[in-house]
C-alpha positions as CSV (number, residue, x, y, z in Angstrom):
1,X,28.4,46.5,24.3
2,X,24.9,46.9,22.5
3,X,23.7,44.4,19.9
4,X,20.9,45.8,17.8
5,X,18.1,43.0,16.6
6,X,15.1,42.6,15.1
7,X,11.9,40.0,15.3
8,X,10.8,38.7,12.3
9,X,8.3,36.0,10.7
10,X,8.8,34.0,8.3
11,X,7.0,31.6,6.0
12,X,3.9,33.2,6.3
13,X,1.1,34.4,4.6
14,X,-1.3,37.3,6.0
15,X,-3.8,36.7,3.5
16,X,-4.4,33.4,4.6
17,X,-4.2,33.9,8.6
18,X,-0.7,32.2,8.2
19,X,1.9,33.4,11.1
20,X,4.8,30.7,10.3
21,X,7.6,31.1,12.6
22,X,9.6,33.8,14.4
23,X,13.0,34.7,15.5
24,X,14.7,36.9,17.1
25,X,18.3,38.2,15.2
26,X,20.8,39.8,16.4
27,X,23.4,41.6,15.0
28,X,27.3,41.3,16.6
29,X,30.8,42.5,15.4
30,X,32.3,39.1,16.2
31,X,30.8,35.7,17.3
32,X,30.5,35.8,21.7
33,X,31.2,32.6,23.8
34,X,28.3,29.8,23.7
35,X,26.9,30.1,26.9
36,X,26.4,34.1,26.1
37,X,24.6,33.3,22.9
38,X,22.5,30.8,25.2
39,X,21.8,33.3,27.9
40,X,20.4,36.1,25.5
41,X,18.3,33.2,23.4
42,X,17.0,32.2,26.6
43,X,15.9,35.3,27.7
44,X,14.2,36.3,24.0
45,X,12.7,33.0,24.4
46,X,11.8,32.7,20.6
47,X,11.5,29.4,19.0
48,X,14.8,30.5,17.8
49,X,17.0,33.3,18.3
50,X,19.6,33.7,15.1
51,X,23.4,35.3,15.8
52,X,24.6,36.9,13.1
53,X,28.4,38.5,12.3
54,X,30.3,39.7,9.7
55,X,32.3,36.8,8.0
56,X,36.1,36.9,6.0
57,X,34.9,38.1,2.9
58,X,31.9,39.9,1.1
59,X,29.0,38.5,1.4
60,X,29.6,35.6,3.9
61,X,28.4,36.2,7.7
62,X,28.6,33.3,10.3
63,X,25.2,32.3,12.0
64,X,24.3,30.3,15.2
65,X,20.9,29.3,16.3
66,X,19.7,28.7,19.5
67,X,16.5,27.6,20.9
68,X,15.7,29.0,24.5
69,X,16.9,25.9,26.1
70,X,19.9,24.6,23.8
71,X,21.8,25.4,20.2
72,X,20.4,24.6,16.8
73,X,22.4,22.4,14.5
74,X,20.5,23.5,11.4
75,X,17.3,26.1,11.7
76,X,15.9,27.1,8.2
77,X,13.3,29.6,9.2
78,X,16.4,31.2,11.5
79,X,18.0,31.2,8.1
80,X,15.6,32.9,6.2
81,X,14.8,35.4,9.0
82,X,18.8,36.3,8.8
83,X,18.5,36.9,5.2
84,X,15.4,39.2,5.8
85,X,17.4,41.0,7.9
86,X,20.8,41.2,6.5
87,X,18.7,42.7,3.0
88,X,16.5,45.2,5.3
89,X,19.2,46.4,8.1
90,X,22.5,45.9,6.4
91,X,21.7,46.4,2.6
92,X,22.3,43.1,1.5
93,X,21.0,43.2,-2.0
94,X,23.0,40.8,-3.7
95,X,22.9,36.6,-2.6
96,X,24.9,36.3,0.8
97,X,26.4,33.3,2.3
98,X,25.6,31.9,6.0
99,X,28.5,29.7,7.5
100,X,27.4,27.7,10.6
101,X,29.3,25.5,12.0
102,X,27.5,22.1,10.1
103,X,27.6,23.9,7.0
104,X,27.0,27.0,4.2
105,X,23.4,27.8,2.9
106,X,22.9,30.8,0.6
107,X,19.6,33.3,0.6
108,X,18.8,36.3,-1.0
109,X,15.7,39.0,-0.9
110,X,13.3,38.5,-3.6
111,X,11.3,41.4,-2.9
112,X,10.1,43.7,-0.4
113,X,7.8,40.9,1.5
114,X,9.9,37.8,0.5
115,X,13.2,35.6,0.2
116,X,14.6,32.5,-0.6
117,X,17.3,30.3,0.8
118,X,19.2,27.3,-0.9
119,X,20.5,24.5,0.9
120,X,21.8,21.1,0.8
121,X,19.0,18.0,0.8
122,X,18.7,15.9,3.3
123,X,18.5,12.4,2.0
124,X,16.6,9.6,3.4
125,X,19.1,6.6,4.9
126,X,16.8,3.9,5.3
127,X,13.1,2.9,6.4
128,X,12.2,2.1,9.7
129,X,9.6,0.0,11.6
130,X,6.8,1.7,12.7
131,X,6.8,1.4,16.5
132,X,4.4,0.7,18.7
133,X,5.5,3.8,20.2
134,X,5.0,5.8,17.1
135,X,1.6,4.3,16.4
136,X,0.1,5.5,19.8
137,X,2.4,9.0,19.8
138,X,0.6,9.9,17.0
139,X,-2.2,8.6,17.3
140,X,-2.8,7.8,13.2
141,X,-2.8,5.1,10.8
142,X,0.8,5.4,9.6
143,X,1.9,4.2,6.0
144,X,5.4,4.4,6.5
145,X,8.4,5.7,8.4
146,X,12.1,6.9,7.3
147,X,15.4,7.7,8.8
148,X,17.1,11.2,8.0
149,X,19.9,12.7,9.5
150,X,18.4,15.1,11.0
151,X,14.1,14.8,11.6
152,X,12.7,10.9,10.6
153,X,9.7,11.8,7.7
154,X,6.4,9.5,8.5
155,X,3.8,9.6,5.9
156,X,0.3,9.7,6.7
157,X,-2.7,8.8,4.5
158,X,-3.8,12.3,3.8
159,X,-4.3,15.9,5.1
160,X,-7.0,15.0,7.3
161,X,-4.7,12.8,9.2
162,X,-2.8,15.6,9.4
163,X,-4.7,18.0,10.8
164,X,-6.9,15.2,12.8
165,X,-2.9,14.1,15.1
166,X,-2.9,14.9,18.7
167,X,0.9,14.1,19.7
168,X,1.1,12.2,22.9
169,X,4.8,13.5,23.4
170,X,5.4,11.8,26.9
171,X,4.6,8.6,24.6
172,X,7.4,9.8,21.8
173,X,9.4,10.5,24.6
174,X,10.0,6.7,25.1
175,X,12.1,6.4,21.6
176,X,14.9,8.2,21.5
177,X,14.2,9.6,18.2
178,X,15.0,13.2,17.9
179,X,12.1,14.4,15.8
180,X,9.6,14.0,12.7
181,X,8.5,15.0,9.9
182,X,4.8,13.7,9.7
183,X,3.7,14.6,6.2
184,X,0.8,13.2,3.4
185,X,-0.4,14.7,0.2
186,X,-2.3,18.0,0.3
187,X,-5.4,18.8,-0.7
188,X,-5.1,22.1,-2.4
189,X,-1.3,22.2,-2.3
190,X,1.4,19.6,-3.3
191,X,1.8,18.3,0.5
192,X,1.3,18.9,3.9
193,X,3.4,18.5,7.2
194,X,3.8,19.0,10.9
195,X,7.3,18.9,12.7
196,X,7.2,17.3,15.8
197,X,10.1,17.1,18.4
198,X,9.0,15.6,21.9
199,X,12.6,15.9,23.3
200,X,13.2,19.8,23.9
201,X,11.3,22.5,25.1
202,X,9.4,23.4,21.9
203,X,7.5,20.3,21.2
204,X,5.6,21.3,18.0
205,X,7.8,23.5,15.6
206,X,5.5,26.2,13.9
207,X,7.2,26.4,9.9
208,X,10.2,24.6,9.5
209,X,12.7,24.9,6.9
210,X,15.3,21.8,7.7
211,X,12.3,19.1,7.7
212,X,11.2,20.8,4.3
213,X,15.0,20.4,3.5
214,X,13.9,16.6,3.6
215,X,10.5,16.9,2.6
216,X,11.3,18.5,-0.7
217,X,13.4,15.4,-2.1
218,X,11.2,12.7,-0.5
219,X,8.0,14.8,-2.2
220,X,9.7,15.5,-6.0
221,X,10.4,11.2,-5.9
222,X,7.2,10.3,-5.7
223,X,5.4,13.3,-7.6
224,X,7.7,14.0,-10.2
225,X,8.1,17.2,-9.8
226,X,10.7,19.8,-8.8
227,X,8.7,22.7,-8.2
228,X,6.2,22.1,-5.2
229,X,4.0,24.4,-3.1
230,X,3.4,23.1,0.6
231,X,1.9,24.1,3.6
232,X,2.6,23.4,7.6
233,X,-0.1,22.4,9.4
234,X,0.8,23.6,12.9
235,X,-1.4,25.8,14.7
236,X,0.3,29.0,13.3
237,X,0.6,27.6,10.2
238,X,3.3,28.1,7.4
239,X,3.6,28.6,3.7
240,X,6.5,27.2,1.8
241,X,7.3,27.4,-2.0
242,X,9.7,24.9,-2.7
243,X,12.5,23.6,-5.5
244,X,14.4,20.6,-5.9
245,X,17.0,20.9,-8.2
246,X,19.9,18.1,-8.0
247,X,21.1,18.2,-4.6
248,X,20.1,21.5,-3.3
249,X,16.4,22.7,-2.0
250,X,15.4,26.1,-2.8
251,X,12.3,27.3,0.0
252,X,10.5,30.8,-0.7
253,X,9.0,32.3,1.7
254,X,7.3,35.5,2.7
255,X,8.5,37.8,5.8
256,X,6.9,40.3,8.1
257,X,9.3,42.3,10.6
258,X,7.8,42.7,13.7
259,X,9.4,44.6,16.3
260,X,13.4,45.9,16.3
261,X,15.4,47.5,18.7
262,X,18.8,47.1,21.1
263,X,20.2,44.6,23.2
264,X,21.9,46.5,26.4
């Protein structure tokens, strides 16, 4: 059996020397076994490698994502490279559904270089005390920190803080917090974040669309807006245009396919 894939980046921006992230997706007839998925992800060692398949009815196709050392609950640059690809190798024109196992999350092409994606918020659960631990992980002065479901959001003083954190990840390592969202205001853009996740291979995610899924509500409370643009600071950088409306988050973003081929 072949399975024919493509590499593609998301949530960049070539004009500004921003890569945003990559992943591999690949194309099957019908989901495989878990530890198969794992293997191949392993072996295309991409931040995350996106398994896509024809769903029950038009428009819907189920989607895993794995990282190169274990599955991803939610990945939202996966996402958007799976619409990217659905739109370029299978014709997709219209809005298509993407049924993971946590979940749905909609996306459509926007134009040749971009696409969106619609998902539910994530909504903070409650604040938490900044840790010791935290303080000397990150290595900043930090204003405040808040439970999610999925990455914790800490808030910074500014972009500068930002861009000035070295993570001491053995340190983070010592709280059994999954991962965070370390964000402040921006300085030419509405705000500014880094994902961080000390327990799995990765370590610093490169443009990432479930923290953003957080980010979006936490950022539209205390601007008062709905429409943001924001940018992640990680060393590859990434561009996100963003919309809060009710319960959903709406992230643009542009693409760039890479490389394509076949898979055995």
């Amino acid at each position: 059996m072949s399975y024919p894939f493509s590499l593609i980046e998301v949530f960049n921006d070539p004009q500004q020397g921003f890569k945003g992230n990559t992943s591999t997706v690949v194309w099957l007839e019908h989901e495989l076994p878990t530890q198969k998925m794992q293997a191949i992800a392993t072996d295309f060692n991409q931040p995350a490698t996106t398994f896509l398949w024809p769903g029950d009815n038009d428009g819907t196709f189920g989607v895993r994502w794995f990282a190169p050392d274990s599955e991803i609950g939610l990945c939202g640059h996966g996402s958007l490279a799976a619409v990217a690809y659905l739109a370029k190798s299978q014709g997709a024109d219209q809005e298509v559904t993407l049924a993971y196992p946590g979940g749905k999350l909609q996306g459509q092409q926007l134009n040749s270089h971009s696409c969106s994606m619609r998902l539910s918020a994530i909504p903070i659960t409650g604040e938490e005390e900044v840790s010791d631990v935290l303080r000397a992980g990150l290595g900043q002065t930090i204003i405040a920190h808040y439970n999610t479901n999925n990455k914790n959001i800490v808030l910074l003083e500014d972009e500068a803080a930002i861009k000035r954190m070295r993570p001491d990840f053995a340190k983070l390592r010592e709280s059994d917090i999954f991962g965070y969202a370390v964000t402040a205001p921006g300085d030419a853009v509405d705000f500014v974040s880094r994902t961080i996740v000390p327990h799995v291979q990765q370590l610093e995610d490169h443009a990432t669309g479930s923290s953003h899924a957080a980010l979006v509500p936490f950022w539209a409370g205390r601007l008062n807006k709905n429409e943001m643009l924001a940018y992640q600071l990680s060393p590859r950088k990434g561009r996100f245009a963003c919309q809060f409306d009710n319960e959903e988050v709406t992230l643009e973003g542009r693409f760039t396919v890479l490389a394509q081929g076949t898979l055995g």
